[in-house]
N, C-alpha and C positions, 0 to 999 in steps of 0.2 A: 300400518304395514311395516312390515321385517327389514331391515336396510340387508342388501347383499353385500359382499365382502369388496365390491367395485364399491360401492356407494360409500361403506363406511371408510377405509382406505382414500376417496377423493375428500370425503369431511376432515379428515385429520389431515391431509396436505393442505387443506383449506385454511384449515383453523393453523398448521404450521407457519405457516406464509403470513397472517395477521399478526401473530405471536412476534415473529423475525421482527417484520417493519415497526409494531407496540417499542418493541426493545432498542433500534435501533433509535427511534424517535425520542426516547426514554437515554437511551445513552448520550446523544448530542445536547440534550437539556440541561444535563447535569455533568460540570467539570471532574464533581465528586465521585465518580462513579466505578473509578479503575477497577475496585478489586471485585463488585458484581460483575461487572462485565466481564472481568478472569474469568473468574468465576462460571460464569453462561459458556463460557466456550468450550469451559472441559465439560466432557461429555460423560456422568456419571453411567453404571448400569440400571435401567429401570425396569423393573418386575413387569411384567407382564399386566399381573392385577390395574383395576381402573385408580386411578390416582385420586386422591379425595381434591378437595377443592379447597385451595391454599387459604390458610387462615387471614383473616384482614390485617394488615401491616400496620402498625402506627410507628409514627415518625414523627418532627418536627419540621423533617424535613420536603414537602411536597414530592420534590424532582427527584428523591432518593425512594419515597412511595412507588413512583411509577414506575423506576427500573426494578423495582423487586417486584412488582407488581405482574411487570410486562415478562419478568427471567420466569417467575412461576406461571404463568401462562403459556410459557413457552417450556420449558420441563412440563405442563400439562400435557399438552400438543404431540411432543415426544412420544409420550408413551400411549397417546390415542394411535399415532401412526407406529409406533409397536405393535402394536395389540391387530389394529386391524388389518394389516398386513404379512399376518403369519403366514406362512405357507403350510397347505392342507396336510403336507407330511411332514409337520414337525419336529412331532413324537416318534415317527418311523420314515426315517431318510435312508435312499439308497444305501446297501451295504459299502460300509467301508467310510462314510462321509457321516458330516452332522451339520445343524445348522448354528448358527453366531450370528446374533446381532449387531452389525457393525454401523458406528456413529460417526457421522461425516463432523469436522470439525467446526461447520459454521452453522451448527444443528441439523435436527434430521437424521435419516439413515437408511439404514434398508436391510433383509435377513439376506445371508451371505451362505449358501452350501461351501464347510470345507471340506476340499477331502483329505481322509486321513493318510500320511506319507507311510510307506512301508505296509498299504494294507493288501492282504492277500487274499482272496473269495476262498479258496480250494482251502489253504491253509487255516483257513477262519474254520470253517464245518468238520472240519477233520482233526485242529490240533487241539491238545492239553498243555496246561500251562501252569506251575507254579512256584512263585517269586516276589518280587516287592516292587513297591513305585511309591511314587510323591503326590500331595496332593494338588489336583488340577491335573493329572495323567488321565487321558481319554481310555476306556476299554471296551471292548466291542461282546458282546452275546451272541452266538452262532454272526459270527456277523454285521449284528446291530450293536445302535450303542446300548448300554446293559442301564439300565433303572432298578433302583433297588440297592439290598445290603448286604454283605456276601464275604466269609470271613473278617477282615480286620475295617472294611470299606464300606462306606454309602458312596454310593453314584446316584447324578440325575442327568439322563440324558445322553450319560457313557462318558458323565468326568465325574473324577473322584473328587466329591466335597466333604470328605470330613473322612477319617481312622488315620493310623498309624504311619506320618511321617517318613517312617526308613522301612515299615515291616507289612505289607497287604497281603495276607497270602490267600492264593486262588486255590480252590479245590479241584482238583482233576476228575473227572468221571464220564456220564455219555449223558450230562445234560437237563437231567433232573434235581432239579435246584442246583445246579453247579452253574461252575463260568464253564464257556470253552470261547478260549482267544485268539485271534489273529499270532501270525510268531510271533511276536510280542505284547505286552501289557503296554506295550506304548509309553514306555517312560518320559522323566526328564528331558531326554536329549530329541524327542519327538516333540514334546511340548514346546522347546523352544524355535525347535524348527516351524512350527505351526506358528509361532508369535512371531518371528522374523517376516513367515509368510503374508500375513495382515498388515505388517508394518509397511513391505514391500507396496503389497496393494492398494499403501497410500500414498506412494508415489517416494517414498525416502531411498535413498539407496543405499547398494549394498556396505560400504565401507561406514555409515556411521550406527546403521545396525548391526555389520557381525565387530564393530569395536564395541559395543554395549551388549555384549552376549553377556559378561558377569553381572553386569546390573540385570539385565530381565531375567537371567535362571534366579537371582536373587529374593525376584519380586514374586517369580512364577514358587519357589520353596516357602514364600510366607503363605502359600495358598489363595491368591491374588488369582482371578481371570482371567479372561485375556484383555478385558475390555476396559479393566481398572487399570491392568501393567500398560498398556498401552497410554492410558489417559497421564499417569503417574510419570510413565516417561516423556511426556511430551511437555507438558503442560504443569509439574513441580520440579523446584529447582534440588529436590533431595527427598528422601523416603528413610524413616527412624526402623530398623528390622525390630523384630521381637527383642532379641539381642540388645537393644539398643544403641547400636550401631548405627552412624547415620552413612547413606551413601547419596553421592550426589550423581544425578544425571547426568550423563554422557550428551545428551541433545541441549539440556540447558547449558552443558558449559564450552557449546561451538553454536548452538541458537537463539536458546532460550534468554537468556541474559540481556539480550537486545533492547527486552521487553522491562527491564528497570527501570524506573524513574515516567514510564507514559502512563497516562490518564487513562486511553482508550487501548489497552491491550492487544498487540495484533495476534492471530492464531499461530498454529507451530508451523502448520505449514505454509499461510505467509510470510513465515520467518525464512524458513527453509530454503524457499523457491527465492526470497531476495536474495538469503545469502551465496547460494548455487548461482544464482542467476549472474551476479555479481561477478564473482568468479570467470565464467565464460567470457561478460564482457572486459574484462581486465586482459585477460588474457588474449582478446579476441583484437584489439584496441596496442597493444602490446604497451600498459601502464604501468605505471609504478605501485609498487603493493602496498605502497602506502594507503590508497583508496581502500585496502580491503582491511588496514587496522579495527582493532575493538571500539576505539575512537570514536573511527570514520564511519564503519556501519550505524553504532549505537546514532551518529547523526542524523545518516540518512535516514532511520526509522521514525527518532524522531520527528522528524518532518516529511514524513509520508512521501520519500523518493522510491519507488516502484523500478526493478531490475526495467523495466520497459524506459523506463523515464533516463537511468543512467546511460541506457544505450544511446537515448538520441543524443544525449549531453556531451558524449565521447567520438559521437560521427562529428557532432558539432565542431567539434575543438578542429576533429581529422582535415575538417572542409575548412573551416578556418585557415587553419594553419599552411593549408595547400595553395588557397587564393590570399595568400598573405597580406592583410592591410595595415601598415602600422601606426594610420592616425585612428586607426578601428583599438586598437592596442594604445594605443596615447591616451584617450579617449578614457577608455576603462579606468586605467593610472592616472589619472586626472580627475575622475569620478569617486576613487577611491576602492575600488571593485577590484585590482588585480594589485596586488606587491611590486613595490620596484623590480622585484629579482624574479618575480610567478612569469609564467606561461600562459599562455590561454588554457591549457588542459586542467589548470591550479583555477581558474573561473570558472570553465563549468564542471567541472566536476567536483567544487566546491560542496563538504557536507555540513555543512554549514549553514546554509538556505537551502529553503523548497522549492517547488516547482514554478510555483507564481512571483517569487521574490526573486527567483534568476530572470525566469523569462519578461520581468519591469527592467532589470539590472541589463538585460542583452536589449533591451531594445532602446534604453538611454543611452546606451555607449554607441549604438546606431546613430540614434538623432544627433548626440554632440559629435560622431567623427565627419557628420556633413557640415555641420559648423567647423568644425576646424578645417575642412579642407575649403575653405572661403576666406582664411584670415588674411589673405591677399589683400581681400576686395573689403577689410576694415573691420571683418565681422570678429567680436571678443568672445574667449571661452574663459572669463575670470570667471573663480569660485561662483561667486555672485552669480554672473550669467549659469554655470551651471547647474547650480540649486534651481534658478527657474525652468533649465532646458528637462530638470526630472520630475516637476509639476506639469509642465505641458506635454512630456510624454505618457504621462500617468494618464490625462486629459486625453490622446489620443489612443490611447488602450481602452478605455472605458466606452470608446466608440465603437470597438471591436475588432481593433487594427492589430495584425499582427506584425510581430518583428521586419518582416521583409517589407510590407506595405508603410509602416513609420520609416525606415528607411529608406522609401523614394519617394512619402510624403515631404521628408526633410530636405531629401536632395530638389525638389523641386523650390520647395519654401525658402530653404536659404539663398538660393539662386536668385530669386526674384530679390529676396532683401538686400542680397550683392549690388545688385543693378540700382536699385533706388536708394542706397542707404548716403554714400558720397554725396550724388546730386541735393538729398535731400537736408543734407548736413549747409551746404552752399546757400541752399534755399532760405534757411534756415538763419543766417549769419547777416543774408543782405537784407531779410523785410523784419526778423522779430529781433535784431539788433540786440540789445541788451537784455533781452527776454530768450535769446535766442538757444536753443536746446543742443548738450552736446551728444555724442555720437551714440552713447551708451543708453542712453533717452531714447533718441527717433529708434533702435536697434529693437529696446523692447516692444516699441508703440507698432514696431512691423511686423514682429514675432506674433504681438496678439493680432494682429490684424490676419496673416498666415494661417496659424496654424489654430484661432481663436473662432475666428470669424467676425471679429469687431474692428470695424472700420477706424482707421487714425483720419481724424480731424486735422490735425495740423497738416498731416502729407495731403488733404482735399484742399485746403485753404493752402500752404504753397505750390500747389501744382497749378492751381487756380492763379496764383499770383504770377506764378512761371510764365502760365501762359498766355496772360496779359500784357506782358513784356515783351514776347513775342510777335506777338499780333501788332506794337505798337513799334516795334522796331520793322516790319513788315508792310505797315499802312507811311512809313514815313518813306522807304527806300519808294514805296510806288506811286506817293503821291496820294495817297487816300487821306482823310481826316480821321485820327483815332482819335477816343475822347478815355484821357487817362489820367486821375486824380492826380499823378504826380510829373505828371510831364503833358508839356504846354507844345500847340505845334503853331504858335503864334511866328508870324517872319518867315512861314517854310512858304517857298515857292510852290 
C-alpha cells in the first residue's frame, strides 16, 4: 500500500532523528572528527531527486567510519524529509510568492513560502517589461513564477539560473510566449533584499546583515542561491569569486572565528547567540569588556560556557560581592583560584575554565573558608591541609552536594572538629606519651572521620581513656571502689 504524504514526511523525521543521534554518537567517539562535523552542519542544497545510497567508506580508521557513516545518513535523511514534505503547490504558489527550502542549522528544515517584495497583482497582468537582471533574479509570468527560457534567460521556478550576467531582455507583447512582469524583473537589489529576509528569519540581526550586504550581493552576482550564499556566509571563513578574488565573511570575522582550533564545531548560530548573549550580560552586569575580548570568548567556547552559564556566573560574583565574605576571598587566594590583585568578578567569570572546573573551584573555596574561620579553635589551612580539603570536597561533590550544601556541610564538620581537636590533642600527650600524635595528625583523623565517614580509633580509645579517669576520680570523691589499671584505691577511707 501507497504511503500518504503524512506517512512519508513522519518516515523522514524518523529516520532524521536516528541520523542526528548516529552522528552525534559518532562525533563523541572520535576526538578526530572536527572538520566532518563542520562539515554536517553546513547545510548544502539537496535536489529533490532520492539520493542514492552512500558508497561504503573505508578507513583505517573505525571511529572516523562511523561519523562519515552517520553525516551520509544523515544528508540521506535531509533530503527524504525534502522530498516528502513538498507542498502540493510547489510548481504553482500564490501570485506574487515562491517556495525555498530552508535548512535549519542543526539539520533538517522545512519549505518556506517567500513572498516576493515589491510584487503588484494588478501590475503583474497588465504590465510589459523590457530590461536586464543578474543571475538568481526571481520573475514572475502573468504573476507566477515563469519556467522555462525566454530571450537571453533560463528560469526554474521564476529564478533565473543561467544567460547573460548584465543583458536578459524580456519581450514585450500580450502573452503568447512572451514574459509579462510585475514592475519590475525583480533585480539585484530584490534578491538581496529576499537574502537579508531569510537571514533575519534566523534570528541574526539587522546590523550584522545589512554590514554584509557587499558580501552577499557578491555571492548572490556569482549566481549562488540563496541557500548556498546563506551556508557560505555562515559557516566559511572566505569565498574565492570567479575573479579570483578572495572575500572574507563578514559573520566569520565577529563569529565565526570562535570556531578555530575546536574539535567539535559549534553551529553559526550557537556562536551567534553566545556572542549577543554575552554582550547583554556584560552589559546587564555593568563589566569590564575585557570578558567580551577575541581572547575571552574564543575561551569561553572552548569550554562550552553557554550565555545562560555566564549569567549565573556574573549574578554570582553580584551576590558575592553584596554579602561580602573575606575569609570566603582568603580562601580562593590561598587555593590559588583568584590573584592577589583579582576580584571575585576575575573568579567567576573566569574564561579560562568550564562550568564544572568552577563550580569544584567555588565549592573548595566554601569548604576551606569554614576552616579558616575556626583557626581560633587550632584548626590549620597549610598548603598541605588544603590540597586534602580539595580531595574531600571533590568527595563531597560526587555525592551530589551542591556548593551551598558543602558549605554548611563544612560549617557543621569543622565545628565539631573545633570542639574535639584541643581536648583531643591533651588526651593525646597524657596516655600515648611518646607515641603521642600532633595536632595536624588527630586534624586529619577527624576530617576523615566528618566528612569521610570513617571512624578515628584513637579519638574511641582516648575518649575511652578520658572517661575512665573520670569515673575514677568520681568513685574516689564518693567513696565507691573503682578498679583502674593505673591507680590503686588501697588506704582510701
Amino acid at each position: 500500500m501507497a504511503q500518504t504524504a503524512a506517512q512519508k514526511k513522519a518516515a523522514a523525521l524518523a529516520l532524521l532523528k536516528k541520523a542526528e543521534a548516529a552522528l552525534k554518537r559518532a562525533q563523541a567517539a572520535d576526538d578526530n572528527s572536527s572538520e566532518i562535523a563542520a562539515t554536517a552542519r553546513r547545510r548544502a542544497v539537496i535536489d529533490t531527486a532520492p539520493t542514492p545510497e552512500p558508497a561504503p567508506v573505508v578507513s583505517n580508521t573505525p571511529k572516523l567510519d562511523a561519523v562519515k557513516a552517520a553525516t551520509a545518513a544523515r544528508v540521506a535523511a535531509d533530503a527524504a524529509l525534502k522530498e516528502s514534505s513538498k507542498p502540493k503547490d510547489l510548481d504553482n504558489p500564490p501570485a506574487g510568492t515562491y517556495y525555498q527550502w530552508h535548512v535549519f542549522a542543526g539539520g533538517g528544515g522545512e519549505w518556506r513560502l517567500i513572498k516576493i517584495p515589491g510584487y503588484d497583482p494588478e501590475a503583474a497582468e497588465n504590465a510589459n517589461y523590457t530590461g536586464s537582471g543578474t543571475e538568481g533574479d526571481p520573475f514572475l509570468y502573468k504573476g507566477k513564477p515563469f519556467t522555462g527560457s525566454k530571450g537571453y534567460g533560463d528560469y526554474v521556478n521564476g529564478i533565473l539560473k543561467s544567460g547573460s550576467s548584465s543583458n536578459i531582455n524580456v519581450l514585450s507583447g500580450n502573452g503568447k510566449g512572451t514574459l509579462t512582469s510585475t514592475t519590475n524583473p525583480l533585480g539585484s537589489s530584490t534578491n538581496i533584499t529576499v537574502l537579508k529576509s531569510l537571514l533575519k528569519g534566523m534570528g541574526f540581526n539587522s546590523s550584522i546583515i545589512d554590514s554584509s550586504t557587499s558580501f552577499l550581493m557578491s555571492l548572490l552576482s556569482e549566481g549562488l542561491d540563496y541557500d548556498n550564499a546563506v551556508s557560505i556566509f555562515l559557516d566559511s571563513k572566505d569565498y574565492t569569486l570567479k575573479s579570483n578574488v578572495k572575500i572574507t565573511s563578514p559573520f566569520y570575522e565577529q563569529y565565526g572565528y570562535l570556531n578555530e582550533g575546536m574539535t567539535n564545531a559549534k553551529s553559526a548560530s550557537e556562536l551567534y547567540n553566545f556572542v549577543e548573549g554575552s554582550k547583554g550580560i556584560i552589559e546587564k552586569y555593568g563589566l569590564s569588556n575585557k570578558f567580551l575580548s577575541q581572547d575571552s570568548l574564543k575561551k569561553y567556547v572552548k569550554n562550552n560556557v553557554t550565555a545562560k552559564d555566564l549569567d549565573e556566573r556574573a549574578n554570582a560574583a553580584r551576590l558575592k560581592a553584596i554579602n561580602a565574605d573575606p575569609l570566603y576571598v582568603q580562601s580562593l587566594k590561598m587555593l590559588g583560584y583568584l590573584g592577589s590583585n583579582a576580584d571575585l568578578t576575575d573568579f567567576y567569570l573566569d574564561p579560562a575554565i568550564g562550568k564544572e572546573k568552577l563550580e569544584t573551584n567555588r565549592s573548595t573555596g566554601a569548604f576551606t573558608a569554614e576552616a579558616l574561620r575556626r583557626a581560633n579553635a587550632g584548626i590549620k589551612t597549610d598548603r598541605e591541609d588544603m590540597m586534602r580539603f580539595e580531595k574531600l570536597t571533590a568527595g563531597l561533590q560526587a555525592k551530589g552536594l551542591t556548593e551551598a550544601e558543602i558549605s554548611q556541610t563544612a560549617s557543621t564538620g569543622f565545628q565539631n572538629i573545633a570542639n574535639t581537636l584541643q581536648p583531643e590533642v591533651a588526651l593525646s600527650n597524657i596516655f600515648e606519651g611518646a607515641n603521642a600524635a600532633n595536632a595536624q595528625t588527630i586534624q586529619t583523623e577527624l576530617e576523615a572521620e566528618e566528612f569521610l565517614g570513617l571512624d578515628s580509633a584513637r579519638r574511641k580509645k582516648l575518649k575511652e581513656l578520658g572517661t575512665n579517669i573520670m569515673q575514677a576520680k568520681t568513685g574516689m570523691s564518693t567513696g565507691r571502689t573503682v578498679s583502674y589499671s593505673n591507680y590503686s584505691s588501697a588506704g582510701q577511707i
